[in-house]
N, C-alpha and C positions, 0 to 999 in steps of 0.2 A: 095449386097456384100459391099458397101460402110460404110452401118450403121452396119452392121454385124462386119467390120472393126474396126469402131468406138468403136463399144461395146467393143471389145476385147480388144483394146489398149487403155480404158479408163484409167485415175491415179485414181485408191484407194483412201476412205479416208485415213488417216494414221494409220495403226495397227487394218483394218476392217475387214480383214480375216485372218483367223489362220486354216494352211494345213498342220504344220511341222512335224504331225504323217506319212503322205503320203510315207513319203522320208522313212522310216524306216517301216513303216508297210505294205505296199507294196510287194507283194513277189517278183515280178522280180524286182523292183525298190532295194528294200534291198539286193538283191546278188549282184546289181552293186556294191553297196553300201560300204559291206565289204569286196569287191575286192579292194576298194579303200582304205580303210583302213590296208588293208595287202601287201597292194603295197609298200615297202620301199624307191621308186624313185618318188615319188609324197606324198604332201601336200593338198589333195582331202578333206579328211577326218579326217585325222590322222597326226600328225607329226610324219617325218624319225625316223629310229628304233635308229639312235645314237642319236638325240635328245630327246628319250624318256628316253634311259638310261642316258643321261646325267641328266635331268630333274630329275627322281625319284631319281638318287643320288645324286642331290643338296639336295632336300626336306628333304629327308629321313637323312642326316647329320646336315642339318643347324638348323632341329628342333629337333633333338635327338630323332627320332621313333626308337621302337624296340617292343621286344616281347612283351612287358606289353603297349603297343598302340592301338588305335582303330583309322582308316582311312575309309572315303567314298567318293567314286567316281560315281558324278554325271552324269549322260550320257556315259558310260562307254563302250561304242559299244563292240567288240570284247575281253576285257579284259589287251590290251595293260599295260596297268599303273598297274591298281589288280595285275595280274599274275610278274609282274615288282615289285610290291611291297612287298608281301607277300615272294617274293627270297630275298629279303634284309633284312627277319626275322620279320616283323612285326606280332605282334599278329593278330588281328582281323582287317580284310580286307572284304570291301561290295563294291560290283559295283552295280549302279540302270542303267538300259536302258528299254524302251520298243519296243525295236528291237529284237523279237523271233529267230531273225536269225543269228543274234551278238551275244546275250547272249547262243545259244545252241553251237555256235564257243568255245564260253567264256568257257563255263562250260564245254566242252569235253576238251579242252587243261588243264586245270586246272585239269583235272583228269589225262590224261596223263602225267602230272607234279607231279602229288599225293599232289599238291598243295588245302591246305582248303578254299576257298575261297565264300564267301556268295555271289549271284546273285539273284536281283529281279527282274523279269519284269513287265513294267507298267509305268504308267507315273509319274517319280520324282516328281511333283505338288503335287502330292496326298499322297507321301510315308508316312508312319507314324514310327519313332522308337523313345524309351524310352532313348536310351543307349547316350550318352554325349563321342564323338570322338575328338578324338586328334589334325583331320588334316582333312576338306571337301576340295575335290579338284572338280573343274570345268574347265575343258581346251577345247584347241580350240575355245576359243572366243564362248562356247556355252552361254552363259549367253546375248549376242548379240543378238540372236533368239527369245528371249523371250517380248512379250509388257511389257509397266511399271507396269499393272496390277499383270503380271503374274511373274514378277521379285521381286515385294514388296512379295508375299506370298513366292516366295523362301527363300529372304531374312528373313525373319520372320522364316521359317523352319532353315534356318544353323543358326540363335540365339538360337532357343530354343534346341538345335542339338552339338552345337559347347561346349565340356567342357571348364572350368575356363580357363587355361591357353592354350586352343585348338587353331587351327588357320584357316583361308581359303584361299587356294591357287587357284585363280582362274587369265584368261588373258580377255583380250577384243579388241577391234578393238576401234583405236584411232580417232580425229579430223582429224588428219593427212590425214588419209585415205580417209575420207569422202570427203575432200577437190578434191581428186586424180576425185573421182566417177562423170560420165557423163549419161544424161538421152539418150537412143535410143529405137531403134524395130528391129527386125530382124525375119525370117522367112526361116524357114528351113525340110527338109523331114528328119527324121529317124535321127533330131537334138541330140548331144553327143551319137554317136553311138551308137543307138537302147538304150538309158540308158530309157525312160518312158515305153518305151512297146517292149513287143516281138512282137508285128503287127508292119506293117505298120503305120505311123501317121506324121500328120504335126505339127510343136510347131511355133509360134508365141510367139516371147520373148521380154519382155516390160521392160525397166531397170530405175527406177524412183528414184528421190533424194527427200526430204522435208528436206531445209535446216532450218525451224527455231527449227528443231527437231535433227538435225543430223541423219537419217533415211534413208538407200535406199532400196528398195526394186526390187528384179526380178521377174515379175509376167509372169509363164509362161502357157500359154493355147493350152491344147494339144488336138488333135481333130482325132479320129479312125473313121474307119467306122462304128464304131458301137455306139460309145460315144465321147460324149470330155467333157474336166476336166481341172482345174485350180489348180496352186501349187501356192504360193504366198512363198515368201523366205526372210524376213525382214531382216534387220539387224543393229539394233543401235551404235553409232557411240557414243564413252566418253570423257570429257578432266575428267582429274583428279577431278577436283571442281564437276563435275554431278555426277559423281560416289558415290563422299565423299557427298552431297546431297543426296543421293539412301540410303546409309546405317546406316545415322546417324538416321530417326526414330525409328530404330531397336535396337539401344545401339552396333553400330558396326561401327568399323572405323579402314581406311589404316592405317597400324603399317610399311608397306617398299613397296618400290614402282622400278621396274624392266624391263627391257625391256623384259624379257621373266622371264621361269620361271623354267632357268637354273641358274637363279639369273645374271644376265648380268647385269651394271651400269645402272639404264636409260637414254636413249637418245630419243630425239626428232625420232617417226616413226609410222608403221601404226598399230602398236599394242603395247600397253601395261601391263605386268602382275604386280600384285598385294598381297597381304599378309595381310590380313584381319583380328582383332580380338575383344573380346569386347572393349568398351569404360570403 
């Protein structure tokens, strides 16, 4: 039990395992999932419903979208922002997620709306389109999630993706934060209410820092009677200078820089949004 221990609560190298399909392609893991996202009194997943509408209608005025616009929305779960934008008359609206169970949310509301709206499923890394859009949005600090690897190829897709005068509205999680963040262990039965499995299971939750990286990571090992499995849950940590580092190989660079991205002044916190365009 001791080395068994060991094992499980070992630290990662940094950014050695990637499980973030888990949390979304999961089937009972994904209904917790867009429960949380539909939840208007929690921050799980999704931000508050007035924050969203506040949000799409900063966007949607400060940068003059309308019906002759094209907007995509990266990691788009349940269709919050889409369905939010395409009401404020934008022409062509696309959500990318590969959450089958977000996106069939996505798409029956959108029909009940008689709202047009495109939905791909699959993994955004991989998406390919032609079309040159007005406005890429990425929120929730998803861009966090992703190693530098897999952040340079985003980055390269919203350059080759983003029209002339187009923009990218994305947030992240700041220095600030990382500073906050403490390593522990903890161990728990039927941990966040039954949210890994409909059985029985024990989680073992491991919460790790890499401070020359700005890096924490929650490595959680869940253990059934019939299996056990590991989630790992990264999450990168920005000051402004690493960011503007990140995008300048691409010919992309911060044009406004915000506490969120209902456009608030920046202020010194644990998240930062952003406004992205060519160089």
């Amino acid at each position: 039990m001791y080395n068994k221990l060991n094992e499980t609560t070992a630290k990662p190298v940094v950014w050695s395992a990637y499980t973030a399909d888990v949390l979304w392609a999961d089937s009972h893991i994904a209904k917790h999932m867009l429960a949380y996202h539909l939840n208007p009194e929690i921050e799980a997943a999704s931000r508050s419903f007035d924050f969203i509408d506040e949000s799409v209608n900063w966007l949607v005025s400060t940068f003059d979208l309308g019906q002759s616009s094209k907007t995509i929305d990266f990691g788009c779960g349940p269709g919050l922002y889409t369905q939010r934008l395409k009401k404020q008359g934008i022409g062509t609206v696309i959500g990318l997620d590969f959450s089958q169970n977000s996106l069939a949310y996505a798409t029956e509301q959108a029909k009940l709306s008689n709202l047009e709206i495109e939905y791909h499923l699959g993994n955004y890394l991989d998406y390919r389109d032609s079309r040159r859009f007005d406005m890429i949005t990425m929120v929730m600090c998803d861009l966090c999630a992703l190693s530098p690897t897999q952040r340079a190829v985003l980055l390269g897709k919203f350059k080759s993706m983003l029209a002339p005068n187009g923009v990218i509205a994305l947030d992240v999680y700041t220095a600030t934060r990382f500073e906050k963040q403490t390593e522990s262990q903890t161990l728990a039965k039927n941990a966040m209410g039954g949210f890994w499995s409909a059985e029985d299971y024990w989680c073992i939750q491991s919460s790790f820092t890499y401070d020359d990286d700005l890096v924490t990571l929650d490595k959680y090992v869940i253990s059934e009677a019939q299996r056990e499995w590991t989630v790992y849950n990264w999450l990168q940590h920005f000051t402004l200078d690493m960011l503007k580092a990140e995008l300048e190989p691409h010919g992309l660079e911060v044009k406004s820089t915000y506490s969120d991205l209902c456009g608030k002044p920046f202020a010194k916190s644990d998240e930062m949004a952003v406004i992205i365009g060519h160089k």
